[in-house]
C-alpha positions in Angstrom: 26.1 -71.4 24.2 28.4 -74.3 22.7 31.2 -72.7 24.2 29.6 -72.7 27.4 29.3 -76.4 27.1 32.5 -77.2 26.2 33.7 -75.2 28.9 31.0 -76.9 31.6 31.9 -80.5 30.4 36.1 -80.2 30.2 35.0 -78.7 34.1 33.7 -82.3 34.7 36.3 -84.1 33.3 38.6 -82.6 35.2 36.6 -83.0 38.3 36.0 -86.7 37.4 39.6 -87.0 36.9 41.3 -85.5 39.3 40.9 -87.1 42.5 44.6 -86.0 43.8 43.4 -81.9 43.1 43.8 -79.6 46.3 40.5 -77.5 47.4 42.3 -74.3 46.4 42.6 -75.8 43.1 39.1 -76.6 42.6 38.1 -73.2 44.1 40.1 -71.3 41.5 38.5 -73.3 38.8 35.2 -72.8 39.9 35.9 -68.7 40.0 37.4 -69.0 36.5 34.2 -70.8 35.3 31.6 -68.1 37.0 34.0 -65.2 35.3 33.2 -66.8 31.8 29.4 -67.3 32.4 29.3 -63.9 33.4 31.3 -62.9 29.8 28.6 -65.0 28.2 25.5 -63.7 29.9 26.7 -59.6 28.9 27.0 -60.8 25.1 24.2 -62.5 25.7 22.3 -59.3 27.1 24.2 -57.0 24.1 22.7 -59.5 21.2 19.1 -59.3 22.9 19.0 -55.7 22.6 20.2 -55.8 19.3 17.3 -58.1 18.3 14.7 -55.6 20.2 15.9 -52.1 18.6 15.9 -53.9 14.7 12.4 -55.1 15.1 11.8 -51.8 16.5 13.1 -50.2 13.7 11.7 -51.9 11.2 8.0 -51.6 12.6 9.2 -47.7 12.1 10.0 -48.0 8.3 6.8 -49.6 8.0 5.1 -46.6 9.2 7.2 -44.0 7.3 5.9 -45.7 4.3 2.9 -43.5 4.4 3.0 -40.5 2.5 3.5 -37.5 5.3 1.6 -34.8 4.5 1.3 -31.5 6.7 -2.1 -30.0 8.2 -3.6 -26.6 8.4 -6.6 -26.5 10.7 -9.5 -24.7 9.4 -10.6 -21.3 11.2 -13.2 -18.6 10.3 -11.5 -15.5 9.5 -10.9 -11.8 8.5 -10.9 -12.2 4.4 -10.4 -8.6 2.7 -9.9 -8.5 -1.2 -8.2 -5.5 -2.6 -8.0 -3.6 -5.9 -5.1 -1.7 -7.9 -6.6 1.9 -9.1 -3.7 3.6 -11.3 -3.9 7.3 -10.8 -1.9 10.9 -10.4 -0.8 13.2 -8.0 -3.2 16.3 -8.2 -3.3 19.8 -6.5 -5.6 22.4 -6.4 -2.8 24.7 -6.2 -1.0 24.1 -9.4 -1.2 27.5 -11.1 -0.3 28.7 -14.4 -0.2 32.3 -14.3 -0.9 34.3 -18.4 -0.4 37.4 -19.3 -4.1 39.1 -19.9 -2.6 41.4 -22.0 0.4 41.5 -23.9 3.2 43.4 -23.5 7.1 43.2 -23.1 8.6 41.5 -20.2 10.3 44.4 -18.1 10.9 43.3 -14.7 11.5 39.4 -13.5 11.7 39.5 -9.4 11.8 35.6 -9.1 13.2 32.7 -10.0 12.6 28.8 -10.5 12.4 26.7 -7.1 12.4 29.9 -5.2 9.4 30.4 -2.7 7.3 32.7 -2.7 4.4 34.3 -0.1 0.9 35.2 -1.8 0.1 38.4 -3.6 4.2 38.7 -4.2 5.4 40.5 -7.3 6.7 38.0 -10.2 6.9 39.6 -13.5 5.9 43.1 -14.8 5.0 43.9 -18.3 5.3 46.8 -19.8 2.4 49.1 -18.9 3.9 52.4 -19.9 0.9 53.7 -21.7 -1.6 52.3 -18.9 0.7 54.3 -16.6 1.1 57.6 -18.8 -2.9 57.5 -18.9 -3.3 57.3 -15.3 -1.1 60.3 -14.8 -2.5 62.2 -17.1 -6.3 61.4 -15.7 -5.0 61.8 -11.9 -3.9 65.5 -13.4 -7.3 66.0 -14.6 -9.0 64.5 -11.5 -6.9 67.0 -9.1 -8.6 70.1 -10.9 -12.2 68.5 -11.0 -11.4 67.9 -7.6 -10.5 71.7 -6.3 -13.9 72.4 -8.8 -16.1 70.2 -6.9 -15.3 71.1 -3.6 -15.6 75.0 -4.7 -18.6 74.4 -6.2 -19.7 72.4 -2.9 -18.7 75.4 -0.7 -20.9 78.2 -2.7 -23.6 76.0 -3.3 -23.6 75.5 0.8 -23.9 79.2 0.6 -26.8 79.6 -2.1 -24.2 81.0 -4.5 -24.3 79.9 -8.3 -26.9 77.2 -9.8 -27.2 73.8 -8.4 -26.4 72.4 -11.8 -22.6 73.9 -11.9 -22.9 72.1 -8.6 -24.1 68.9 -9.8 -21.8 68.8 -13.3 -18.6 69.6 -10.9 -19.5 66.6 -8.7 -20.0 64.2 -11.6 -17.1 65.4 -13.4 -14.9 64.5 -10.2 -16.9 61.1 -9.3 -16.4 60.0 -12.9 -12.7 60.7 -13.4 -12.0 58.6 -9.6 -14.6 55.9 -11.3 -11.7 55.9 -14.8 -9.0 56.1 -12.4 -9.9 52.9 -10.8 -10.7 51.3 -13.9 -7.1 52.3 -15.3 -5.4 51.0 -11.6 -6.9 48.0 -12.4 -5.8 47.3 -16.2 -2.6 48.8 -14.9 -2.4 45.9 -12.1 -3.1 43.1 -14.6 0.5 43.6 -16.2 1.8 42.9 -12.4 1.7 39.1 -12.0 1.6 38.4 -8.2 1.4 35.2 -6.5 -1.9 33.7 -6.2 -1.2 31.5 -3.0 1.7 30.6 -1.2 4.3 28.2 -2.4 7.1 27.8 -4.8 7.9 28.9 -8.2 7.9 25.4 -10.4 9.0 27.8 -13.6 9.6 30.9 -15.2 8.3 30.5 -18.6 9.8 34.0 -20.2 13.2 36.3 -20.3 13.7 39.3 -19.9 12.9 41.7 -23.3 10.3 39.1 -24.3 7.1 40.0 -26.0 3.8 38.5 -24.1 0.5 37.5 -25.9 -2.7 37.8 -24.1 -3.3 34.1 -22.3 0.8 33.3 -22.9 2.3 31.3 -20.0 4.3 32.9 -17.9 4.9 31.7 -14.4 3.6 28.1 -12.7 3.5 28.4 -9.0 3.3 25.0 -7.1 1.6 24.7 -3.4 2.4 21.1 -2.1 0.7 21.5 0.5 -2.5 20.0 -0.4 -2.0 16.9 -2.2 -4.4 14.4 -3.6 -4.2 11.5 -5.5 -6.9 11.2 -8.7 -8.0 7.8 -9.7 -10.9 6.7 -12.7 -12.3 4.1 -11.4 -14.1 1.8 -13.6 -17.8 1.8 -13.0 -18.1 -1.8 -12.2 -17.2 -1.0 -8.7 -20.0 1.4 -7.8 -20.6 0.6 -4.7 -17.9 -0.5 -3.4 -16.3 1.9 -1.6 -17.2 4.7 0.3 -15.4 8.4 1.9 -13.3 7.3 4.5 -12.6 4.0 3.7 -8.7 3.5 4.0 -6.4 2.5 1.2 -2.9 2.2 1.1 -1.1 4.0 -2.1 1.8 3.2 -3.6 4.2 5.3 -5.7 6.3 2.9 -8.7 9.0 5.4 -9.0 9.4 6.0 -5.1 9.2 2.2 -4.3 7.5 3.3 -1.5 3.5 2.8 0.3 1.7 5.5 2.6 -1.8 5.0 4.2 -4.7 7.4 3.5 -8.3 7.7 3.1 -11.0 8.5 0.5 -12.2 11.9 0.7 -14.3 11.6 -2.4 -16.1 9.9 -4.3 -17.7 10.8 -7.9 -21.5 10.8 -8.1 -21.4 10.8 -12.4 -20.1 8.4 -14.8 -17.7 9.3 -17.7 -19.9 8.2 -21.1 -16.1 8.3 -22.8 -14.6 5.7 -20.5 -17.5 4.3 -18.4 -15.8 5.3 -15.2 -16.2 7.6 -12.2 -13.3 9.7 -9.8 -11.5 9.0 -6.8 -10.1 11.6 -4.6 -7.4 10.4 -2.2 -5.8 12.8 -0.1 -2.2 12.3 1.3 -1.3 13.5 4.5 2.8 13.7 4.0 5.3 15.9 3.9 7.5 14.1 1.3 9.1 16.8 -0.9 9.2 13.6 -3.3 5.9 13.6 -4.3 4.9 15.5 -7.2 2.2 17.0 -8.9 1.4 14.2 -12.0 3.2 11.4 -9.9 2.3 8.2 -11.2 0.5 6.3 -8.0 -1.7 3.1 -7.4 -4.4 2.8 -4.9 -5.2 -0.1 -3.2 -8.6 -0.6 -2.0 -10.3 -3.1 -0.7 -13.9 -3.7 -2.4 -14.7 -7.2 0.1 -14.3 -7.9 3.4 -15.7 -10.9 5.7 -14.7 -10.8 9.2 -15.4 -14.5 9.5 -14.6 -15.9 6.5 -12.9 -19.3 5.6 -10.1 -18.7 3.0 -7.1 -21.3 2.3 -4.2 -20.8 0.2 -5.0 -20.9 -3.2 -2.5 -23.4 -4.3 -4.7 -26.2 -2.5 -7.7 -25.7 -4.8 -7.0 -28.6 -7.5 -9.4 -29.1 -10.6 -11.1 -31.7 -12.2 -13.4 -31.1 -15.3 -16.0 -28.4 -13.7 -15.5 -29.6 -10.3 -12.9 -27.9 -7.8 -12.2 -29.6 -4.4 -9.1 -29.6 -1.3 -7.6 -32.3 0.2 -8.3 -33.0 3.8 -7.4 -35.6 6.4 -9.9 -37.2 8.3 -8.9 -39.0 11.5 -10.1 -42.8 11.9 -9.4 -44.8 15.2 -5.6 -43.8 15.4 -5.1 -42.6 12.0 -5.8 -40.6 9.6 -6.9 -41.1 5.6 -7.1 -38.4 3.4 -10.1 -37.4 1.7 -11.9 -34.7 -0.7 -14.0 -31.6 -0.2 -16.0 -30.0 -3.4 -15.6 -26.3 -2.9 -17.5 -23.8 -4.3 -15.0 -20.7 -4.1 -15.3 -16.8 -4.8 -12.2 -14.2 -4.9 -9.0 -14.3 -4.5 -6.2 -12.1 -2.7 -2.2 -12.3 -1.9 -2.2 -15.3 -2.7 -5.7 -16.6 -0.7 -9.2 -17.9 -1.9 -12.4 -17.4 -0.5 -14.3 -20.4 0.3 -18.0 -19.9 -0.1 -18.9 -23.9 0.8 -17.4 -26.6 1.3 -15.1 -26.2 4.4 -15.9 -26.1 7.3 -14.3 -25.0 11.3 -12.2 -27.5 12.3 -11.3 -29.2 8.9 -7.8 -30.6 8.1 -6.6 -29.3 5.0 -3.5 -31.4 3.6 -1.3 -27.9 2.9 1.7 -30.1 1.8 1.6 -34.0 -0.3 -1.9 -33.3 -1.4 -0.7 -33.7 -4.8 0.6 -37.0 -4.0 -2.3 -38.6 -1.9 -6.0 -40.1 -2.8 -9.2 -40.6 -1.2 -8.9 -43.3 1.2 -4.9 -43.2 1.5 -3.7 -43.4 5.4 -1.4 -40.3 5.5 1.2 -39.5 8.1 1.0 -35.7 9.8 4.5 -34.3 9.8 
């Protein structure tokens, strides 16, 4: 502005002075002196706005100097708490088959990881003698045979006594009864395959000398598997058959979803607990008989519960409470809830009172913030 004085008052000098000037003269001053009020009225204009956008700015930093906190609304919802239950993979068709008689090991048909259909030979022991017996008593039995039936045809014809007839028929009946009885003794030093499935091992050699009740063969079906679980009694109750749990194998890093087929209706007294069946409905040549496997079941669920991460629940003496922020006018202040919580789960806690729909929990800076502090929503 001073040099737009000097400039207006040198114009008037000039003017006062210069009586001899020409009107072109004059009229190229007066352009000259628009062009620099011009100049000055832009810088003018640029130093305004600078004026304008600091106080703006610094009415900004004054509101940034609230602490900013970030909200989480409060909504009723699903709230499930779940359970670990260590157990094992179990089958029903895990078989250990023994000798029931001993005897050397003369024939071995199969061998480990092969499969096998039931009622398939596995092993024979040596049954020689059962065998020499048989053939002997089948030698007898022909001749009591050919007895019977003669005796049969000429008592039809009233010949002879009806007790040659009656000790020729008993004599047969009772050799067939000790053949059977030998067939059968003779059978139990065949080991076949009780279902079908595959052969898990082969617990002898060739030569070797069985003991009655000795191991011999284990035939695995993995067809039907289950998972076994003690469960400890605290928990009665809680679940039911059909519920669905997820299970997870440690070695296998890896989860499947199944349901409870059973549950057990004593107590153990040795470990106050009672049995969970699971069954698993997979394919997975990974899973084993005696895999180590965790089920995990849920034991509470509210379908319109209020649960907030558990990281917002601070402590003081016996009293728990959460940050919220509660809007007045045009901003908000924050403020404290008393909660009476129950569970937890992944991380989330049940509310039982408290909180309620609608509710601004502070889910970030509530560490940082008091009752009554105006606090900034991010």
């Amino acid at each position: 502005m001073k040099k737009f004085a000097l400039i207006l008052s040198a114009t008037l000098f000039l003017v006062a002075c210069g009586g001899t000037e020409t009107l072109q003269e004059l009229e190229k001053q007066e352009a000259d002196i628009q062009a620099e009020i011009k100049k000055l009225n832009d810088s003018l204009t640029n130093v305004q706005a600078r004026i304008t956008a600091f106080k703006e700015n610094s009415d900004s930093n004054k509101t940034e100097s609230y602490p900013q906190v970030r909200l989480l609304t409060v909504t009723p919802g699903e709230f499930m708490h779940t359970v670990d239950i260590q157990g094992v993979i179990n089958t029903d068709n895990n078989i250990t088959l023994s000798a029931e008689n001993g005897g050397k090991v003369m024939r071995v048909y199969v061998k480990e990881g092969q499969n096998v259909v039931k009622g398939q030979r596995l092993v024979d022991l040596d049954g020689s003698v059962i065998e020499s017996n048989l053939a002997e008593l089948r030698t007898r039995m022909s001749l009591a045979k050919q007895t019977y039936e003669k005796q049969q045809r000429l008592w039809e014809k009233q010949i002879g006594t009806e007790m040659q007839y009656l000790q020729a028929k008993n004599n047969y009946e009772a050799l067939k009864n000790q053949e059977a009885t030998l067939s059968t003794q003779l059978d139990k030093f065949q080991l076949r395959a009780p279902v079908n499935g595959v052969v898990d091992a082969v617990m002898v050699n060739l030569g070797e000398v069985t003991a009655p009740g000795m191991p011999v063969v284990r035939v695995v079906n993995l067809n039907d598997l289950e998972v076994v679980a003690d469960v400890s009694e605290k928990y009665v109750g809680a679940f039911k058959t059909g519920d669905k749990v997820e299970v997870y194998f440690p070695a296998l890093k890896d989860t499947l979803s199944a349901k409870i087929t059973a549950i057990g209706q004593v107590i153990n007294t040795n470990n106050r607990t009672f049995t969970m069946h699971v069954a698993i409905e997979s394919k997975d040549t990974r899973l084993k008989p005696n895999l180590l496997a965790i089920i995990q079941a849920t034991d509470f669920r509210d379908a319109k519960g209020i649960s907030v991460p558990s990281n917002l629940v601070q402590t003081m003496g016996n009293e728990k409470f959460i940050m919220v922020a509660v809007q007045q006018d045009t901003v908000f202040k924050a403020d404290k809830r008393n909660v009476v919580t129950g569970l937890s789960s992944h991380g989330t806690i049940y509310v039982l009172s408290g909180l309620q729909d609608g509710d601004q929990v502070i889910t970030e800076g509530h560490l940082n913030v008091e009752v009554g502090d105006i606090v900034q929503p991010k």
